[in-house]
Each structure stands twice: as C-alpha cells, then as structure tokens.
N, C-alpha and C positions, 0 to 999 in steps of 0.2 A: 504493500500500500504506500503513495506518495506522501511525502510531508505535507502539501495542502491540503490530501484529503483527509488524514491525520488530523491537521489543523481546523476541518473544517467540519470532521466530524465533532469534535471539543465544543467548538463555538455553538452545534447547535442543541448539543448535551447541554451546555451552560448556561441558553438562551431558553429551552426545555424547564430549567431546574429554576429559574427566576421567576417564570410566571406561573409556573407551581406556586411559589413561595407567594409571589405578589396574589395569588389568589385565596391561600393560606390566612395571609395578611390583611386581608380585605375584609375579612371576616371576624374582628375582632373578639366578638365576644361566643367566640367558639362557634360562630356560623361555616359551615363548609361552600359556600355558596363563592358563583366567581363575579366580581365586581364586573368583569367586562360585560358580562351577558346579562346584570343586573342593570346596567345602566340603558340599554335598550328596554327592560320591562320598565325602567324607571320613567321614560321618553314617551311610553306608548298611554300608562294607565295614571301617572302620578305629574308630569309637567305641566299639566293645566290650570292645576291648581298653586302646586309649589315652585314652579317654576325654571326655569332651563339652567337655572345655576342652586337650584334647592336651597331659595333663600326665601322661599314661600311667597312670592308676589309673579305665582302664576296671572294667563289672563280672566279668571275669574276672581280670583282673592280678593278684589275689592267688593264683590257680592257675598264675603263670606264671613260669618263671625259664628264664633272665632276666627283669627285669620289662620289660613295653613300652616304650619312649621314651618319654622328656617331651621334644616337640618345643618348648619353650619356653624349653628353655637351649641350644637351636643346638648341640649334641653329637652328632654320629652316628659310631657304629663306625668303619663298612667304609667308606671315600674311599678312591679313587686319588690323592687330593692328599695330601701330609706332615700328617705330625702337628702336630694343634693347628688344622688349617685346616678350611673350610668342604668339604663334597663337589661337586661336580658336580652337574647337572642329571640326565646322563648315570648317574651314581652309587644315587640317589635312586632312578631308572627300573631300575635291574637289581635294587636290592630289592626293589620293588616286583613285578617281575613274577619272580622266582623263589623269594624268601622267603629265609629265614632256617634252614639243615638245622641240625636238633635242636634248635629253638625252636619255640614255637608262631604264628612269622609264616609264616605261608604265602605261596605263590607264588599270585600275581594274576593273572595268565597273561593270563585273560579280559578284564580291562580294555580296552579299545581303545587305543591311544595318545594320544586327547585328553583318556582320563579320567583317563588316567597325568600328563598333563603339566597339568590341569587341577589335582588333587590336590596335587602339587610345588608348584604356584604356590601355594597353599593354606596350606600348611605352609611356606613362605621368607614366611606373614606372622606368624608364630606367637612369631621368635623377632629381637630387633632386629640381631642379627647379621647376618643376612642385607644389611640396609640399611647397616649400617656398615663390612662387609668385604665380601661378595660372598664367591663358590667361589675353593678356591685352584686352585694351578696342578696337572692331572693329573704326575704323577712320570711322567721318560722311559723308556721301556721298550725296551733295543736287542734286535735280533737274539737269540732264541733260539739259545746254541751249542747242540752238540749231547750230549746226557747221556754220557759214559765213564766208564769204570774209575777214569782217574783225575782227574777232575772230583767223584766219588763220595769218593773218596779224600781230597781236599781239601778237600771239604765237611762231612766228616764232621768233621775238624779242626776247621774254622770252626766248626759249630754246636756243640762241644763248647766253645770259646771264647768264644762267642758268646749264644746258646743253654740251653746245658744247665743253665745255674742255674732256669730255671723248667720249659723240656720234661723234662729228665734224660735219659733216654735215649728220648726219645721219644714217650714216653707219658703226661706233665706231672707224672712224678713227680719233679724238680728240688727241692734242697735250699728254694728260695721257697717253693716249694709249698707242701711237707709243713712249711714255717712258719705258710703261712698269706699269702693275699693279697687286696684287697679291691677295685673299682674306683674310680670316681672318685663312683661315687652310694655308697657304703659297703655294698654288698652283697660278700660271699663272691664270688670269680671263680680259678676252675681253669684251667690251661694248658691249651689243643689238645690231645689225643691225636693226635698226628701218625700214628701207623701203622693208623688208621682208614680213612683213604685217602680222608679230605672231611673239609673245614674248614664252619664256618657260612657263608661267603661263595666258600670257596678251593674250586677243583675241579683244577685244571690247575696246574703249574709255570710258567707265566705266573701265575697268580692269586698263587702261593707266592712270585714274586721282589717284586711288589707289596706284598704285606701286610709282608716284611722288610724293603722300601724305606722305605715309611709309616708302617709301625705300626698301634696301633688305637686310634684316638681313644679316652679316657676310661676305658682298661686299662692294665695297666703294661708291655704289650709298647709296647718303642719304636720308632724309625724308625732302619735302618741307613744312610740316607742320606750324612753327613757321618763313619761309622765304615766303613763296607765300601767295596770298591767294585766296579762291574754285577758282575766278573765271579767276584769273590767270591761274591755274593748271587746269581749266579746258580746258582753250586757247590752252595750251601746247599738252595737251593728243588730240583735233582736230588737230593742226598742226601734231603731231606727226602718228597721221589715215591718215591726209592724205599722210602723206609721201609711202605708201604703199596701198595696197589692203587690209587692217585691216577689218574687219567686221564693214559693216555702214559706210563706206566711199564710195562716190560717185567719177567716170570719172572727175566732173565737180571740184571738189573741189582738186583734184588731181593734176590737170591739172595747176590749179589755183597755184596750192602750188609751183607748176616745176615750176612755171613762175616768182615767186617771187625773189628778190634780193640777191644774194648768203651772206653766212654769213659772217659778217663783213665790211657789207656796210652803212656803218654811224650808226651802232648801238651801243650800249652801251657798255664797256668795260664787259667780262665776270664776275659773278662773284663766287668769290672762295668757293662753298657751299658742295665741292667734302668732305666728312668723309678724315681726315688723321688718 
C-alpha cells in the first residue's frame, strides 16, 4: 500500500472518529442523538416559532405568550432537577412530545424517538451551559401516600403558608399577583390557576409534588426542597388535586376541600419562600 493511501486512509479514520465524538458531544446530557440531523428536524417543526438562530423570535412569537424559548441562555421551565439547574434529556423529551397546555407548543407526539433525541442533541449545542455543567440531578420522588381528609387538611395549611402569596386561594389571585410579577426575561407572568385541574406541564399529583420540589426555572415560583419536607409537599400537591378535577382526584375529596376553612383562618402567618 502507498504512503498516500496510508495517509489517507488515517485522515479518514480520524475524520470518522471526530464526528462520532462531535455527535457524542452534542448530546450533553446523555442524549445519543446526532446534532446534524437534529438541526434539520429543528428547521422543519420548531423554527417558526423559535426561530432560525433558537433565540425564540421565530415569525410567529410575537403572536405568542409566553414567548418561545431562546434556547441560547440554557433556561428551561419545566426540569425535574432543582432550580437553577440544567433538565434532563428525559425532561426535554416529555416537552417535546406533549407540548406545553395553554401555550402555543404543541405536543410532537409524531416525532419518532430519534428525531426527539436527535433535536435535544441539537439544542444542548445552542447554549455553552450544557458543556460547562451538564443536567442536574432529577429531585427524589418517594412513594405516593395516599390523599385523606386529613392530608387535605394539612395541606391546605401548608399552601396557605407557603403558597398563597402568589396562588391566593387558588386561583393566582395572591396579594404578588394583583402586585404585579414578571419572569426572569421581563415579561408579565400570572400564577397557575390551580383549580383548572392542569398545569402547562403538571397533570397528576406526582407532576404537582415535582414542580413544589423544583420550582420553575426563570419564574418566581421557587423550589421547596430545603423548606418543606416529601411529606409536607406531598400534603400540598393533594390539597392542590383537589382543588380541581386534576387526574386522580376524586368528587369526595373535592368536595371535602370546598368545605374547608377559607384561607387565613387561624393559620399561620405566610411564609416569604417566593424567589426575589
């Protein structure tokens, strides 16, 4: 065999073994997925909105509120990880394929799974975060107890304590509120209407002890992690089902919840756990 073919079998061993790696790479938070062929699904289903440089001022985003992410400050809502951290690979994927209720992201359903993990690799190269910290750790989720009377009862406490400066009684009418609150890109942002009975991400009281645990990245809901503990936040996320038709909330419990003591009747002074 010649020296050039020698040499130019190397080059394309070496040329081989880089976009392996840069595809490796792409993939930050353990996505296997290849950024090049992500950025075509990214072109086809997601540039309308976010736009041709994923800085969210696709050409409809000014029809949209929320506005679409700018995947290039490495900010996303909805993580199972604590606040302030990266999401998941995991995380990215349940946005992507069920969307965002009462936003205009839809649910992607149809994607395949390697156009989903394709795209994620795509978008962990958009923002240098990804390569400086990686996903954080999902928050532990123990055993669902099981919702009661008086679980209901002591949730209600909690989230008057906890809580009720921004939802109020439920329905985000909370003294923050009606002051006035904005997120971390300066847009206007409204508390959950909790007794709608579906969150933009939350459906379940699994979903409801998560978002209390974490928080929401780049809003002023915090993370009760280091303030509650499970079986508090789990109290809160049953009171919080029942306040609505939530998935796995029952008539009885519902009903139970209507009936309880409006808030701030003999309970504990709130307290100030709201992100400034």
């Amino acid at each position: 065999m010649s020296t050039a073919a020698v040499v130019s079998g190397l080059l394309v061993g070496a040329l081989a073994l880089g976009a392996v790696s840069l595809s490796a790479q792409a993939g930050g938070g353990g996505v296997t997925g290849d950024a090049g062929r992500g950025r075509q699904v990214y072109e086809r289903y997601c540039e309308q909105c976010h736009g041709d440089r994923t800085d969210g001022a696709g050409e409809v985003a000014r029809w949209s509120q929320p506005r679409p992410r700018d995947f290039r400050q490495g900010i996303f809502k909805f993580s199972t990880a604590r606040y302030g951290f990266l999401p998941t690979a995991a995380d990215l994927d349940r946005v992507i394929q069920n969307g965002l209720y009462g936003t205009r992201m839809p649910p992607f359903a149809a994607l395949s799974t390697r156009e989903r993990r394709d795209v994620i690799a795509y978008l962990e190269t958009r923002s240098p975060r990804w390569r400086a910290e990686g996903p954080g750790t999902p928050v532990t989720i123990p055993a669902e107890p099981a919702p009661t009377r008086e679980a209901l009862t002591q949730g209600r406490a909690l989230f008057e304590a906890n809580c009720s400066k921004c939802h109020g009684d439920g329905t985000g009418n909370g003294p923050s509120a009606i002051k006035g609150m904005v997120d971390d890109w300066g847009a206007a942002i409204t508390p959950a209407n909790l007794m709608l009975g579906r969150g933009k991400w939350a459906r379940t009281a699994r979903d409801i002890y998560v978002r209390a645990m974490a928080g929401i990245n780049g809003t002023p809901m915090p993370e009760s992690a280091d303030v509650l503990t499970p079986e508090q936040v789990w109290q809160i996320a049953h009171y919080v089902q029942a306040l609505g038709a939530w998935s796995g909330s029952t008539p009885e419990l519902r009903k139970f919840a209507a009936e309880l003591p409006p808030p701030g009747a003999g309970d504990p002074a709130p307290a100030d756990s709201v992100k400034q």
